[in-house]
N, C-alpha and C positions, 0 to 999 in steps of 0.2 A: 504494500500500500504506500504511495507518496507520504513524503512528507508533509508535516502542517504548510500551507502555503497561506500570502500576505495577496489576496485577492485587490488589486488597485481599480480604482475606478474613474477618472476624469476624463472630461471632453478637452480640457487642457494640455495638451502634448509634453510643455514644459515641466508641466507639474509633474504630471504619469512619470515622463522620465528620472527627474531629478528623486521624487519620492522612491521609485521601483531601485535607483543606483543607492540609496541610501541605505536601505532596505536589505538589497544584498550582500550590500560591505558590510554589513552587520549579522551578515547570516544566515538571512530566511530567505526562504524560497518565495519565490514571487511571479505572479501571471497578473499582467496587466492588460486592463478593455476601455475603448473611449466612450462606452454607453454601457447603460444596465443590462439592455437587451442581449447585447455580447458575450455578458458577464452569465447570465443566467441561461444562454444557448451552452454553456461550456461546464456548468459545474454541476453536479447530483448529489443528491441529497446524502451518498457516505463520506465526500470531498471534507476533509477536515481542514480548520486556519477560522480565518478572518476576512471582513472584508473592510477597506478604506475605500468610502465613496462620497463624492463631492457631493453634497447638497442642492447645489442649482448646476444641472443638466439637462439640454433639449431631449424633447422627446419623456424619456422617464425620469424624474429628480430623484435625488437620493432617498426620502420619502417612499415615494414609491417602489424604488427599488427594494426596500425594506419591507416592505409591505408584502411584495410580492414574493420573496423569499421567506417567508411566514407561510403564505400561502402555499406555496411548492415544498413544505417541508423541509427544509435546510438552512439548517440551526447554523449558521455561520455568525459568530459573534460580529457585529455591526459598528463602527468607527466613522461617524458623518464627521467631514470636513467643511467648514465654512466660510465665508467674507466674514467681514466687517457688516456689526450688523443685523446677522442671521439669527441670531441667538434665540431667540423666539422659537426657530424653526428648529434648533438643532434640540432645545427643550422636548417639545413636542415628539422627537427621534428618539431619545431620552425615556419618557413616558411610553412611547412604543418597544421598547428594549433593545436600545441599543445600550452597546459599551460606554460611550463616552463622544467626545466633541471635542474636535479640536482647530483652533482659529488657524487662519493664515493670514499671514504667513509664519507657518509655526517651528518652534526649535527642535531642533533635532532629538534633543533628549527628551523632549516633550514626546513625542511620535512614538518614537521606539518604544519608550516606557508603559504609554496606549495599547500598544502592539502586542508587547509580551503579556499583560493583564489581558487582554482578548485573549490570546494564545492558550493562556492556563486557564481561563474562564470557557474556551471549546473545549477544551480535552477533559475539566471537572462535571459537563456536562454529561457525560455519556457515561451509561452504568457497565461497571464489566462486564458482563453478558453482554452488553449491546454493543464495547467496545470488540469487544470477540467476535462476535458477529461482524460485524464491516468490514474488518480484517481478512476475514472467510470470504466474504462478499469479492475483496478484490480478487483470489485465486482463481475466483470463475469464470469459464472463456465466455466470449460474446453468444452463441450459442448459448450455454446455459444460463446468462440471466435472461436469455428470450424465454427458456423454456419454465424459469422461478417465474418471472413475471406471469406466464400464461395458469401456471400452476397456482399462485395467487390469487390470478381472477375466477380460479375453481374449475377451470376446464378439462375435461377427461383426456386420455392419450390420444383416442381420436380426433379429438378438435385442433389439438396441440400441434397435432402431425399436419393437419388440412392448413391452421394458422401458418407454419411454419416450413412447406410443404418437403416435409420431411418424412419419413416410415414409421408408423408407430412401435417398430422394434426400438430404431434408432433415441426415439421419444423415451421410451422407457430404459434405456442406458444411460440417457443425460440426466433424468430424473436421479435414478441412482448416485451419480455423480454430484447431484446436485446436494441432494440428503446426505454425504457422504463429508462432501468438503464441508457445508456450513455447519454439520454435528446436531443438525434437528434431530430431537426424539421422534417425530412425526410429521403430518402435512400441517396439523391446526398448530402446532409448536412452530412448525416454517413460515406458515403465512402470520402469525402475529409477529415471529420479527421479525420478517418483512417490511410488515406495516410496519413496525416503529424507524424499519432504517427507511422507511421512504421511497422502498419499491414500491412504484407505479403498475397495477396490474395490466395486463396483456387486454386490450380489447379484442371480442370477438367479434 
């Protein structure tokens, strides 16, 4: 499984840069996007870290960004960046659950310091079993989380096979594989963590 990563967020080029080189000289792994939209096309819900995203953004603001990573299930601890000014807004970030707010142009010890308090407030959030879990999660080939996910939304081998036009021999060796690697006692044991890591079930 990757390491915790420092998810950057601004339509500011300078800023992305200079925060993302900061960032790294200090350690952490880092993926930077100039929109939310980017940002949440690329991350799923076992992706562990943080995310630092500017507050006034076209298109989706950091707000929303926030918001909607709520909604998609991915507990990414949350770091609004703001002007001069914002502060209302970054409140309100705040009261939504985010980490914390920090001004610009901000100092660098300031940042950092932000970062690793996200950092150990992602990793205290996940219970051992669920941190166990993810970890399983990344072992599985792309194949078999089509086939967790399809298995999730409760469809038999048949459907599985038709979904995924595969054999339903084949269907039930990835299954096994699948119960195998993540250490379910069962299906109703698999699909609850599942759900709690934020597998998306397979539509039929």
């Amino acid at each position: 499984m990757p390491d915790p990563t420092v998810f950057v967020v601004d339509d500011d080029e300078a800023v992305r840069d200079s925060l993302s080189l900061l960032l790294e000289t200090a350690g952490h792994r880092v993926e930077a996007f100039d929109s939310g939209p980017k940002l949440l096309a690329a991350v799923t819900p076992e992706r562990r870290g943080c995310v630092v995203a500017d507050v006034r953004m076209p298109g989706m603001d950091g707000l929303e960004l926030q918001q909607e990573l709520l909604t998609r299930q991915i507990r990414l601890p949350i770091i609004i960046m703001t002007g001069h000014g914002d502060v209302p807004i970054a409140v309100r970030a705040m009261k939504a659950g985010a980490v914390d707010f920090v001004e610009k142009p901000f100092a660098e010890e300031s940042i950092l310091e932000t970062v690793r308090i996200a950092l150990a407030q992602s990793e205290r959030a996940r219970s051992p079993a669920e941190h166990a879990f993810q970890e399983r999660l990344a072992e599985l080939t792309q194949r078999e989380r089509e086939v967790l996910r399809a298995m999730v939304a409760g469809h038999p081998n048949k459907v599985i096979a038709h979904l995924l036009q595969i054999s339903p021999r084949t269907v039930e060796i990835h299954r096994a594989r699948v119960m195998e690697k993540t250490g379910a006692r069962g299906l109703s044991h698999l699909v609850r963590l599942a759900l709690q890591a934020g597998i998306e079930p397979e539509e039929g």
